[in-house]
KESE-808041 format. One line per field, with one value per residue: residue number from 1; x, y, z of N, C-alpha, C in turn. Coordinates in steps of 0.05 Angstrom, whole numbers, plus 5000, padded with zeros to 4 digits. Example, Ala and Ser with C-alpha at 12.3 -4.5 7.8 and 13.67 -1.06 7.14 Angstrom:
REM residues 2
num = (1_2);
n.xx = (5264_5257);
n.yy = (4886_4955);
n.zz = (5156_5142);
ca.xx = (5246_5273);
ca.yy = (4910_4979);
ca.zz = (5156_5143);
c.xx = (5264_5258);
c.yy = (4934_5001);
c.zz = (5156_5157);
//
This chain:
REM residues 351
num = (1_2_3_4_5_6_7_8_9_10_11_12_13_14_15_16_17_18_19_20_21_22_23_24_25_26_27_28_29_30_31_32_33_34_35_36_37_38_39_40_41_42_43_44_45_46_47_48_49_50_51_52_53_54_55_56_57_58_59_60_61_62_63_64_65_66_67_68_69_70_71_72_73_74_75_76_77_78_79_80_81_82_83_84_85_86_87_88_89_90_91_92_93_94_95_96_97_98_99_100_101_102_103_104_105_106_107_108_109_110_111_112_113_114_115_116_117_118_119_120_121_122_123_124_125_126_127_128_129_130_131_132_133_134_135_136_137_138_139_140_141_142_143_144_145_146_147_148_149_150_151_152_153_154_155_156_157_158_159_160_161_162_163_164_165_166_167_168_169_170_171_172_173_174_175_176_177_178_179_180_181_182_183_184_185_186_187_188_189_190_191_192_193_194_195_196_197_198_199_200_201_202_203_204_205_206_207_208_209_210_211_212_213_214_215_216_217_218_219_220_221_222_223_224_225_226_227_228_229_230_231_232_233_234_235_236_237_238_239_240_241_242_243_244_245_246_247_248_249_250_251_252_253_254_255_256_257_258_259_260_261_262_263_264_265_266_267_268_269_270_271_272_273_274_275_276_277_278_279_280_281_282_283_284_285_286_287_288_289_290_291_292_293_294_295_296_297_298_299_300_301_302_303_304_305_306_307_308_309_310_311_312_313_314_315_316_317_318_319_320_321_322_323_324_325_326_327_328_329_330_331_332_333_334_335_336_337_338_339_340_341_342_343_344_345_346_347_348_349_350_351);
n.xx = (1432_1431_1386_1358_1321_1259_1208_1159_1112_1067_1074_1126_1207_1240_1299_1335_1367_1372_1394_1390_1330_1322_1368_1378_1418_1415_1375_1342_1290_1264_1219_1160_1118_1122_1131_1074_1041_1017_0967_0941_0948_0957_0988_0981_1015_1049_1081_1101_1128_1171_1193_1227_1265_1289_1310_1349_1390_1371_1386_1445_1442_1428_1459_1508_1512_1498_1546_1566_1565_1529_1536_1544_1495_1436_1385_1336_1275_1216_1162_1093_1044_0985_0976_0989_0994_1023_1072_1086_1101_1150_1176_1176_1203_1262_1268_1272_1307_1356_1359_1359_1415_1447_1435_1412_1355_1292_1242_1167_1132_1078_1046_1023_1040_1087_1087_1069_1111_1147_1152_1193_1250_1306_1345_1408_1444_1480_1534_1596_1582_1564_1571_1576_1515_1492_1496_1468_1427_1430_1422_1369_1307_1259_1201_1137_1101_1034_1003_0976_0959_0951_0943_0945_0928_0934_0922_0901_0859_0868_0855_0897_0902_0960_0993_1042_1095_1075_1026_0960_0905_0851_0814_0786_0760_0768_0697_0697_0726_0804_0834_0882_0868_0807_0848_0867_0824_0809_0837_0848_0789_0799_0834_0885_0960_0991_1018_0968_0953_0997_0999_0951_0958_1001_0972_0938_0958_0963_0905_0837_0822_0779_0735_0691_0649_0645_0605_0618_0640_0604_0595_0548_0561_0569_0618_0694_0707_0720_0695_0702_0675_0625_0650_0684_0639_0605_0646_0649_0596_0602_0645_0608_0563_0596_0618_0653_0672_0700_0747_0811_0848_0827_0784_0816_0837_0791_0775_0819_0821_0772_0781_0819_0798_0762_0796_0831_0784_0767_0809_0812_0767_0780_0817_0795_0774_0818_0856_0895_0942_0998_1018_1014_1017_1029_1020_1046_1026_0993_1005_1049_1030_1027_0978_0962_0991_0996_0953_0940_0995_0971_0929_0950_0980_0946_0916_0966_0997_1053_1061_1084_1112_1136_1214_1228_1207_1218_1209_1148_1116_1116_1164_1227_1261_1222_1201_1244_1247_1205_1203_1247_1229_1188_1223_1254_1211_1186_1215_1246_1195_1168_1199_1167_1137_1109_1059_1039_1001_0947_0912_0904_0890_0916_0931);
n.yy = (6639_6582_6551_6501_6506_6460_6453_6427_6424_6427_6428_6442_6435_6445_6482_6517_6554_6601_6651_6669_6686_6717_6732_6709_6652_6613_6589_6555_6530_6481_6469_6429_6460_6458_6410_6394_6431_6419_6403_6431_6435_6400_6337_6298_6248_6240_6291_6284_6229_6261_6296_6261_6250_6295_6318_6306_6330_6386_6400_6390_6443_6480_6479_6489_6537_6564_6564_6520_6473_6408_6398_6459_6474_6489_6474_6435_6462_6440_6435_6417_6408_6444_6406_6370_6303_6263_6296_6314_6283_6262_6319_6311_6262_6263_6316_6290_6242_6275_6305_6264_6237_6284_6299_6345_6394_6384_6425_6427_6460_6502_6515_6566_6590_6600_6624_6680_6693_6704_6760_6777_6760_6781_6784_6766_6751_6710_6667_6705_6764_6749_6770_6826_6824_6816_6849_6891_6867_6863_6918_6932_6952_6909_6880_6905_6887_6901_6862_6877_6812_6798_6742_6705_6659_6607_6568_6588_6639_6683_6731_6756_6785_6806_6789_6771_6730_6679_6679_6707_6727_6700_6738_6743_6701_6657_6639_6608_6594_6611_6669_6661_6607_6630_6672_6624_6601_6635_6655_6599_6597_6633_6625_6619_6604_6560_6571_6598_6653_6690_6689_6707_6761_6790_6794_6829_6866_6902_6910_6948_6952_6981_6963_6926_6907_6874_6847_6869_6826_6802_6850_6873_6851_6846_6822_6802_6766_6735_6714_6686_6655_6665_6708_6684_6656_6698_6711_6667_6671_6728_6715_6683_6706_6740_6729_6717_6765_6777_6816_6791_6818_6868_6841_6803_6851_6870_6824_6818_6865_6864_6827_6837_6893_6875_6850_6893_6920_6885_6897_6950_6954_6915_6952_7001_6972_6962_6993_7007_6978_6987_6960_6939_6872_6834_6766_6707_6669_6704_6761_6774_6807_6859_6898_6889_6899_6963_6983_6971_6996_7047_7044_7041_7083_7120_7112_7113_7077_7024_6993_6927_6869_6813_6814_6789_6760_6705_6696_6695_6658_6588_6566_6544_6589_6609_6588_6563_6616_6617_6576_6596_6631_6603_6572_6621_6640_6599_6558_6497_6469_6487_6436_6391_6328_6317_6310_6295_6322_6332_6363_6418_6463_6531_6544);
n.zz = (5645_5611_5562_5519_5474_5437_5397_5367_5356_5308_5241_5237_5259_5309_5339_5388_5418_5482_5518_5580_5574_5538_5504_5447_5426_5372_5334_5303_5251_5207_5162_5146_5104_5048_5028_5032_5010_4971_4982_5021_5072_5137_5131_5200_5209_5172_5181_5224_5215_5177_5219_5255_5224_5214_5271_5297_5255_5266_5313_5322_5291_5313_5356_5345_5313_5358_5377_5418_5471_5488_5540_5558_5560_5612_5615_5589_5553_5534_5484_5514_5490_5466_5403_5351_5356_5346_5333_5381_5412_5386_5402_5448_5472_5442_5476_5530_5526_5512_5570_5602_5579_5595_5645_5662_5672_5655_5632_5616_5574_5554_5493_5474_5513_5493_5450_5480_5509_5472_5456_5485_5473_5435_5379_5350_5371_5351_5339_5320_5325_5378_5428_5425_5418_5459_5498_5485_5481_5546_5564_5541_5543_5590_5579_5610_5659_5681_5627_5563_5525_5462_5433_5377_5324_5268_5301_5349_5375_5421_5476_5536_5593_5631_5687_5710_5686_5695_5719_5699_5660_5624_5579_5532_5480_5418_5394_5347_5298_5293_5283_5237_5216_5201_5155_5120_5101_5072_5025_5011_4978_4945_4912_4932_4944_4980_5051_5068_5097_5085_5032_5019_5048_5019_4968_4982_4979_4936_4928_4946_5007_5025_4983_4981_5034_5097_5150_5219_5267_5316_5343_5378_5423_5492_5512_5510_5463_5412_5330_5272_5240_5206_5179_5136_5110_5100_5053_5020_4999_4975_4930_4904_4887_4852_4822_4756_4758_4797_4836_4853_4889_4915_4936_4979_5001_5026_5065_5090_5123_5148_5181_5207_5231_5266_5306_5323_5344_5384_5419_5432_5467_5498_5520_5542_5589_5618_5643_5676_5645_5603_5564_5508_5466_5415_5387_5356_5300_5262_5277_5252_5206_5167_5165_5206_5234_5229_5246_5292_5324_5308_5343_5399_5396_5403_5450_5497_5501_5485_5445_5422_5382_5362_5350_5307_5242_5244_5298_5300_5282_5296_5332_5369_5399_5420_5459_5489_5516_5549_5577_5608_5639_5674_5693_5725_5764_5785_5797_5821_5820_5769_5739_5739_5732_5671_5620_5556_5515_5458_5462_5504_5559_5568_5631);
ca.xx = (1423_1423_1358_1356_1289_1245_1187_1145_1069_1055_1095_1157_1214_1261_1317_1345_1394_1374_1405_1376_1299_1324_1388_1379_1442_1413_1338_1332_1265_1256_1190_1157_1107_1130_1109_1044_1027_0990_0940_0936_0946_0982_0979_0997_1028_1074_1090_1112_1163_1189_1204_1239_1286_1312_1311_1380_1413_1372_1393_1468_1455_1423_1482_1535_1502_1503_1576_1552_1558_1500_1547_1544_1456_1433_1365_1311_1241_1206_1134_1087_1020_0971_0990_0989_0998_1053_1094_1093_1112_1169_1200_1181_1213_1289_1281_1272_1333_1374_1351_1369_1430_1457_1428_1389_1328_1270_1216_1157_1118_1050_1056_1016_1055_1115_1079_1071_1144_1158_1163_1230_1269_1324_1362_1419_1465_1486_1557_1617_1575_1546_1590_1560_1491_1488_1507_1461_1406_1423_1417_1348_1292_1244_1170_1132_1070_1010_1011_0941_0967_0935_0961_0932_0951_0914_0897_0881_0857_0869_0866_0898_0908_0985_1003_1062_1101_1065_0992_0946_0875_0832_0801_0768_0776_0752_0681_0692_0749_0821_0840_0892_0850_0803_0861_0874_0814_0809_0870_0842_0771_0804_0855_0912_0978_0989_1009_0950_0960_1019_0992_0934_0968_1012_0951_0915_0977_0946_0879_0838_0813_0749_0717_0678_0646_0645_0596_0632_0627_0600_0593_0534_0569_0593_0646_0717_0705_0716_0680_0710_0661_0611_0674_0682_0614_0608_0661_0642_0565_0608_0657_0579_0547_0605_0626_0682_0675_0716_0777_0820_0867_0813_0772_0834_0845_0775_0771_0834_0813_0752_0796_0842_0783_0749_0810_0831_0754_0765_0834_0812_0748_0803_0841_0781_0768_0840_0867_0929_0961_1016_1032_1001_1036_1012_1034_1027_1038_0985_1026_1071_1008_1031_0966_0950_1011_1001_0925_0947_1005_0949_0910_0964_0986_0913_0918_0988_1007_1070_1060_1108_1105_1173_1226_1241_1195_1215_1190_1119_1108_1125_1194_1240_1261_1194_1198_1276_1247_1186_1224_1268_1215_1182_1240_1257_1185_1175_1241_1245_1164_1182_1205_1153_1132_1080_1046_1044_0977_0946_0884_0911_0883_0926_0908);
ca.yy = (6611_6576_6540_6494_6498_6443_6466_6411_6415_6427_6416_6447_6416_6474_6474_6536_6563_6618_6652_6676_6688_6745_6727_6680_6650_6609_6590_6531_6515_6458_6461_6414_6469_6458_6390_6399_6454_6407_6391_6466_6431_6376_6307_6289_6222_6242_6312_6277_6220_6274_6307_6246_6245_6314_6318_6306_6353_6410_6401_6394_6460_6493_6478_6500_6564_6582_6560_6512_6430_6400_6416_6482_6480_6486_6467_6435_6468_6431_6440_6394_6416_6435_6405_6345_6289_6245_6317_6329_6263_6272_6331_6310_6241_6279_6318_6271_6230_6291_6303_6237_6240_6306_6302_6364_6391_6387_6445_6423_6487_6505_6524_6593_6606_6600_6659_6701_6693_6713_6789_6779_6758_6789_6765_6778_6741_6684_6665_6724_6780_6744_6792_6855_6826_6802_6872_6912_6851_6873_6944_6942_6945_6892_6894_6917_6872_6882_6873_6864_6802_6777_6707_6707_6645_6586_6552_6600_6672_6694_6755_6755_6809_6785_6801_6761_6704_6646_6691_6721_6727_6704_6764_6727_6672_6650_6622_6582_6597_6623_6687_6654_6595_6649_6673_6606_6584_6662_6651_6574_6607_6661_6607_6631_6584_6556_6576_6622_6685_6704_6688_6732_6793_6796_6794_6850_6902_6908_6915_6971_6939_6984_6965_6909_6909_6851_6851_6871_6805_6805_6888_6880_6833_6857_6807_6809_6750_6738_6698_6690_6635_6688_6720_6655_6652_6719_6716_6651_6692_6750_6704_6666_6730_6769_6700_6721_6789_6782_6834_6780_6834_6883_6820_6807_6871_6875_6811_6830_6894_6847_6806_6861_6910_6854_6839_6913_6932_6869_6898_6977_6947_6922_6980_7020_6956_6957_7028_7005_6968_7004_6951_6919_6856_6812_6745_6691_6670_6732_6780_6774_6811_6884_6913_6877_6916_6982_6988_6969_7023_7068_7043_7048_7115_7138_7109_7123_7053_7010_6958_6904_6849_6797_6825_6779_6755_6676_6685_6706_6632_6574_6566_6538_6599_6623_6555_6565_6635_6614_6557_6607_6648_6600_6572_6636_6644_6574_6539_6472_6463_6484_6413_6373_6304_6332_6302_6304_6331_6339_6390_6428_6492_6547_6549);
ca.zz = (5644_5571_5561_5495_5464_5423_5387_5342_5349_5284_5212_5237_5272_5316_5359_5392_5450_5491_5546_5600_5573_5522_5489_5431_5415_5353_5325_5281_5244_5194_5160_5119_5094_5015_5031_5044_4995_4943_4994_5029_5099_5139_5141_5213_5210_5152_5197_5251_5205_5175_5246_5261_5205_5214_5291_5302_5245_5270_5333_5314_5279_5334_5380_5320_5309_5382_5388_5448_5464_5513_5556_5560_5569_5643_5622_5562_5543_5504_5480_5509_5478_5449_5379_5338_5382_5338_5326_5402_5422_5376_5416_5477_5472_5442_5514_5548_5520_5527_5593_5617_5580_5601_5671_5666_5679_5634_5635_5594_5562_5544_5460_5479_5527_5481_5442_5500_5514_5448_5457_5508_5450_5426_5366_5337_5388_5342_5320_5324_5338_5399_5458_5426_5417_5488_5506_5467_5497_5566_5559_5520_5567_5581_5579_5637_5668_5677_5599_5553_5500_5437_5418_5343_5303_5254_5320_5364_5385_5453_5491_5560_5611_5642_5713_5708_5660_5706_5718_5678_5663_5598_5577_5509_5451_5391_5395_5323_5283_5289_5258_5220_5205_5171_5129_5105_5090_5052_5008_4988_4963_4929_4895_4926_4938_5013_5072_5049_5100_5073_5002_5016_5062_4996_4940_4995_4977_4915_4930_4962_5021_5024_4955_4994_5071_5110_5174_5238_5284_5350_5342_5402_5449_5509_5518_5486_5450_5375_5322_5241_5223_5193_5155_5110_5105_5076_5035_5004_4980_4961_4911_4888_4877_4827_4789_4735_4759_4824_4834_4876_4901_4920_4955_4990_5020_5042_5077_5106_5131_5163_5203_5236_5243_5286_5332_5335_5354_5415_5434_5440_5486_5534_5541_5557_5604_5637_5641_5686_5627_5587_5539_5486_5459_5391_5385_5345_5268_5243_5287_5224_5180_5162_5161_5237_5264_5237_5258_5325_5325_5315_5368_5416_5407_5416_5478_5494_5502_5485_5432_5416_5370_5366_5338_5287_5238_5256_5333_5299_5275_5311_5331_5385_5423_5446_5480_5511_5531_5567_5599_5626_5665_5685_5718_5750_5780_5787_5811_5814_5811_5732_5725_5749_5706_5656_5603_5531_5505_5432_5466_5526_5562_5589_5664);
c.xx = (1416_1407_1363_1326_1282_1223_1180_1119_1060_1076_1128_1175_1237_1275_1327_1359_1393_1386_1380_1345_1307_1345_1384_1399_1434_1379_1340_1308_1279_1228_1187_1124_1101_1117_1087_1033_1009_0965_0933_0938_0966_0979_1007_1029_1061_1098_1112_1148_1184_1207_1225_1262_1309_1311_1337_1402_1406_1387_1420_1470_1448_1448_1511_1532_1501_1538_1569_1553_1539_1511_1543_1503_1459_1400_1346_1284_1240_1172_1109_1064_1011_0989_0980_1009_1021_1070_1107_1111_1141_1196_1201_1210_1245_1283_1286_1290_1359_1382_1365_1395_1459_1459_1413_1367_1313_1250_1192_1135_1103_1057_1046_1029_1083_1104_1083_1096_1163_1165_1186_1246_1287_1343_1381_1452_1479_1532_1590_1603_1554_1552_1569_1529_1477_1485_1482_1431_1404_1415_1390_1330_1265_1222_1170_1104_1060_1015_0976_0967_0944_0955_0943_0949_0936_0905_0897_0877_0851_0877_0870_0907_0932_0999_1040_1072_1083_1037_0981_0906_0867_0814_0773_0784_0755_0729_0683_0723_0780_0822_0859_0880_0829_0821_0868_0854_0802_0808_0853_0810_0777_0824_0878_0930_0977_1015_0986_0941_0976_1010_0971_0937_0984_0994_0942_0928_0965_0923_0873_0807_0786_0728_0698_0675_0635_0629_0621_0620_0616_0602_0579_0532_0581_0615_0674_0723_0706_0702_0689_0687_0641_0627_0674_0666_0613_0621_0653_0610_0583_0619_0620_0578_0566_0621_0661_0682_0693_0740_0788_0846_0848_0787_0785_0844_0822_0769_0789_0835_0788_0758_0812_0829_0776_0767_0814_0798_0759_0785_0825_0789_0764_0814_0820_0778_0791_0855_0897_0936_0965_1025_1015_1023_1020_1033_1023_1032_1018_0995_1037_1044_1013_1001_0953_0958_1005_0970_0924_0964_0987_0935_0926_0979_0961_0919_0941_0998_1034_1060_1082_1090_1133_1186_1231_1216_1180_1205_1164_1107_1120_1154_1207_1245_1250_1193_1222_1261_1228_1197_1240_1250_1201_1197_1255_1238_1175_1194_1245_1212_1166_1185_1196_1149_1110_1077_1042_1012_0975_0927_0901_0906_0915_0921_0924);
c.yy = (6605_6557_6527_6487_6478_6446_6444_6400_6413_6409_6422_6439_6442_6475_6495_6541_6592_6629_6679_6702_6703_6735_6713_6675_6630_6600_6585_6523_6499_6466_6444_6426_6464_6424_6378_6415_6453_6410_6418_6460_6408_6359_6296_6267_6225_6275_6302_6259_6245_6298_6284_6247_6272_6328_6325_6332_6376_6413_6404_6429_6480_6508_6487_6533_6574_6571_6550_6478_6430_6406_6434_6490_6470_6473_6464_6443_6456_6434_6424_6385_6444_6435_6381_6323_6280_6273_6316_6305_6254_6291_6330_6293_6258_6294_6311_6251_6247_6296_6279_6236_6257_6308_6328_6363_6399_6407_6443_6453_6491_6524_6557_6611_6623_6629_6681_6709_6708_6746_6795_6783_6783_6788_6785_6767_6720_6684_6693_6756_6776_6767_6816_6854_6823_6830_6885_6897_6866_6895_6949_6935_6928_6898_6893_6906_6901_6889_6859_6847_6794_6763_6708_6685_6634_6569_6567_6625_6681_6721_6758_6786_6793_6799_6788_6738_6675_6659_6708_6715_6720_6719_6752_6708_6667_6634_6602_6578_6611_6640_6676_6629_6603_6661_6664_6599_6611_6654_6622_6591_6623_6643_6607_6605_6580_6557_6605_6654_6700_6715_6716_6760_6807_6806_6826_6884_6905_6919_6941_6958_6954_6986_6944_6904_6885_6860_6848_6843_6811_6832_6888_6860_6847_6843_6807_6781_6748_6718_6705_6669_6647_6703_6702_6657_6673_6723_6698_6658_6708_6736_6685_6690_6745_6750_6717_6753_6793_6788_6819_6794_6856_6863_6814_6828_6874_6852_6809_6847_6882_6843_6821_6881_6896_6845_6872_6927_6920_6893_6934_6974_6943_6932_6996_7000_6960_6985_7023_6989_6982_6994_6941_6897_6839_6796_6722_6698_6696_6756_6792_6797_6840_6904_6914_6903_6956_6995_6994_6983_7047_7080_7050_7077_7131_7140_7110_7097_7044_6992_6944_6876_6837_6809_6818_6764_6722_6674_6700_6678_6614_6569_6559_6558_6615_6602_6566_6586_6630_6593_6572_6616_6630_6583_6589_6640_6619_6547_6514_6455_6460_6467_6390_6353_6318_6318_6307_6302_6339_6372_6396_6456_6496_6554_6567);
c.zz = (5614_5570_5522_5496_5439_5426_5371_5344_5336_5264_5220_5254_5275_5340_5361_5424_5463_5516_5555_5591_5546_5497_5464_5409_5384_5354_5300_5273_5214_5198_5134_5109_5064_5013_5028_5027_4978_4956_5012_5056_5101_5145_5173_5221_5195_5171_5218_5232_5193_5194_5257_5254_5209_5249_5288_5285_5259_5294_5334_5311_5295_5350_5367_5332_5339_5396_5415_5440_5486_5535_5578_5558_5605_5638_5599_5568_5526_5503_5485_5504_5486_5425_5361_5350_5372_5342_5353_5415_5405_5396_5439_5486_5468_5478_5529_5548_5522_5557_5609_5613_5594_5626_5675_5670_5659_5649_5606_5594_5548_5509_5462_5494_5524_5460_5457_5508_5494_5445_5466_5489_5437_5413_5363_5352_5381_5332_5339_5336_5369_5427_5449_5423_5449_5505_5503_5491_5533_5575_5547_5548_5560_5578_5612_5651_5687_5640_5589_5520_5482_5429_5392_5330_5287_5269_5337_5369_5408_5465_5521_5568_5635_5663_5715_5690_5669_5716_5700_5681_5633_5588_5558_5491_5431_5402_5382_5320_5299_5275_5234_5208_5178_5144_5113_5086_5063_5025_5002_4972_4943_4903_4900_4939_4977_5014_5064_5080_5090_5045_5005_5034_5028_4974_4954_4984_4961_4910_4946_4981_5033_5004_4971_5027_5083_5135_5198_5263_5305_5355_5363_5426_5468_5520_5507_5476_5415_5363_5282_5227_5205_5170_5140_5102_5086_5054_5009_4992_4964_4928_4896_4875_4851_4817_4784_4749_4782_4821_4859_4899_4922_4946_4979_5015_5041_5063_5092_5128_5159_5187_5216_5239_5264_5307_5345_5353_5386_5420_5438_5463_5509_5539_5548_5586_5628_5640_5658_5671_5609_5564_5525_5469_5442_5378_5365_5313_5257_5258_5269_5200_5188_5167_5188_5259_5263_5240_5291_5334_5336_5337_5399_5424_5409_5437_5504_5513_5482_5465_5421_5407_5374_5347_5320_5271_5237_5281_5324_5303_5299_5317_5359_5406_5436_5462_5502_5526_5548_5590_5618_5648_5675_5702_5740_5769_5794_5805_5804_5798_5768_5722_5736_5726_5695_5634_5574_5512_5484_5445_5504_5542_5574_5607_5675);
//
């Protein structure tokens, strides 16, 4: 089943062609990050026209790149919160004009969910080597529910416990902040250039991320709940207190070190918590953070668990075919229900 996905809650604008949940015959983003970089964030209004403007090519290039006309789709995902309300109403609206056009069926899809989805993936299926990627896709094995996820991004931090693609459990969440939120707002204190995780996972190589100790959050909670708003906090005393004297590589690493001690600490609580789950799965744009994954390695071969992150470093961030792929399962689990009328939300739980 080939599922075209549309992804645009935030800045970026992404069109992709997956088959059947795994496959992904192409995976188009458009971002207007560079954009935005004066101001270290995004101005909605302007997010959204410039989602307008390049709608259509991506979508062309989507449907190139997977050697495919509308045709040849059995079915649109599109994303239909949480996000920024103009962006979303953006890709809803294109679905919904395809949709009508095409005669298909629309499956609208929770943006978290489109993370969680994101481990299926399997690139590499685009173009001339699509036969042997398809191949290699079916042959690779999938994950294995009950699974423990962390969704980790700049809006949110979630840890579920996932019985299946359409159940699950909320284990914990951010009280304040996002983890990646904290890395941003890091990286602007420190001076560094935006999208400021990247900026500051990069500065951290440098550094030696135990020259400075950051309080462990929520260390005597018994809940698996997180909390970064105290991390900023600290950081912004530490940068007061040593003026001209601050080693921004060495700051870097330690406030780094902060922020993936504090999720790994949650995520080793729920495996003592859940003992029948084999996998561990980390989703979500700080997924992408080198020092996230190989802590959590660690932690998993302690425990002699499975971890998986997405294979590719574009299904970390936002992107179209964590959308196609969640669309898919939840049309196999879901059937027709899958394409009920649904609504286009800026604030939306995952129920």
């Amino acid at each position: 089943m080939r599922i075209l996905g549309i992804e645009t809650s935030c800045d970026e604008t992404s069109v992709a062609v997956v088959e059947d949940g795994r496959c992904v015959r192409s995976n188009v983003i458009a971002s207007s990050k560079a954009a935005f970089e004066k101001i270290a964030g995004v101005i909605p209004e302007e997010a959204a026209r410039r989602q307008v403007k390049c709608m259509i090519p991506v979508l062309q290039e989507a449907l190139g790149a997977g050697n495919m006309t509308l045709t040849d789709i059995d079915a649109i995902a599109v994303t239909r919160g949480p996000g920024l309300l103009g962006s979303l109403i953006v890709g809803t609206t294109t679905a919904r004009i395809l949709a009508s056009i095409t005669r298909k069926p629309i499956i609208g899809v929770h943006h978290t969910l489109g993370h969680l989805s994101s481990t299926w993936l399997f690139p590499g299926a685009e173009g001339k080597t699509a036969d042997a990627a398809m191949q290699r896709c079916a042959e690779s094995a999938e994950p294995a529910f009950p699974i423990l996820a962390l969704s980790v991004s700049g809006g949110h931090t979630d840890l579920w416990l996932r019985a299946s693609h359409t159940h699950g459990c909320l284990l914990g969440r951010t009280r304040d902040d996002a983890a990646g939120e904290a890395f941003d707002k890091g990286a602007s204190l420190l001076g560094l250039p935006y999208p400021g995780g990247p900026a500051l996972a990069r500065e951290a190589i440098r550094g030696n991320e135990r020259t400075f100790t950051f309080p462990l959050p929520l260390a005597n909670d018994p809940t698996l709940d997180f909390s970064f708003s105290g991390l900023k906090t600290s950081l912004k005393y530490l940068l007061r207190d040593l003026g001209t004297q601050a080693s921004v590589p060495d700051i870097a690493a330690s406030f780094q070190w902060a922020i993936c001690t504090h999720l790994i600490d949650r995520l080793g609580r729920a495996i003592k918590q859940h003992h029948d789950t084999h996998e561990m799965h980390i989703v979500g744009g700080v997924s992408a953070n080198e020092r996230l994954r190989e802590l959590a390695a660690a932690l998993c071969l302690q425990h002699g668990m499975i971890l998986r992150t997405p294979a590719a470093l574009a299904y970390c961030t936002d992107n179209a075919a964590m959308i196609a792929a969640a669309g898919f399962f939840l049309w196999q689990e879901l059937g027709n229900e899958a394409c009920s009328r649904f609504a286009t939300q800026a604030s939306l739980p995952l129920s």
